[in-house]
C-alpha positions, 0 to 999 in steps of 0.5 A: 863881192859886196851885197846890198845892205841897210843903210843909215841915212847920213851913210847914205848922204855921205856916199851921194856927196863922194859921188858928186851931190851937192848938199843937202839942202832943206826942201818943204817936206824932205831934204835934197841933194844936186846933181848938176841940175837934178835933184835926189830926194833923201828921205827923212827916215833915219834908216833905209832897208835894203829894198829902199836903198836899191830904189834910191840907187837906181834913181841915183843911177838915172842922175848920173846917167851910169850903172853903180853896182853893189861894189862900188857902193860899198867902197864909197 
């Protein structure tokens, strides 16, 4: 069973965009990906500590309207 971890910011894109994202795309403060017509912020710091991470995925998950467990995380 997989955990969560730190992650660089271009992993965390990487992931976003096999879920679906698209972009990103500049914004007047930080970067952003699309969801059909919803948008995730990205933070612009270059490395997301694992309680970040766990933020950024439940938001995620509100997006996509579905549970990603730490599993299918990982393998993205």
């Amino acid at each position: 069973m997989a955990g969560w971890h730190p992650l660089k910011r271009r992993e965390f894109v990487r992931r976003l965009l096999a879920l679906g994202f698209t972009g990103p795309y500049s914004g007047a403060r930080h970067d952003f990906l699309i969801f059909r017509q919803r948008r995730q912020t990205i933070p612009s710091n270059t490395d997301y500590s694992v309680p970040q991470v766990k933020m950024l995925v439940r938001q995620v998950e509100t997006i996509v309207g579905r549970k990603i467990p730490a599993d299918e995380w990982a393998s993205l």
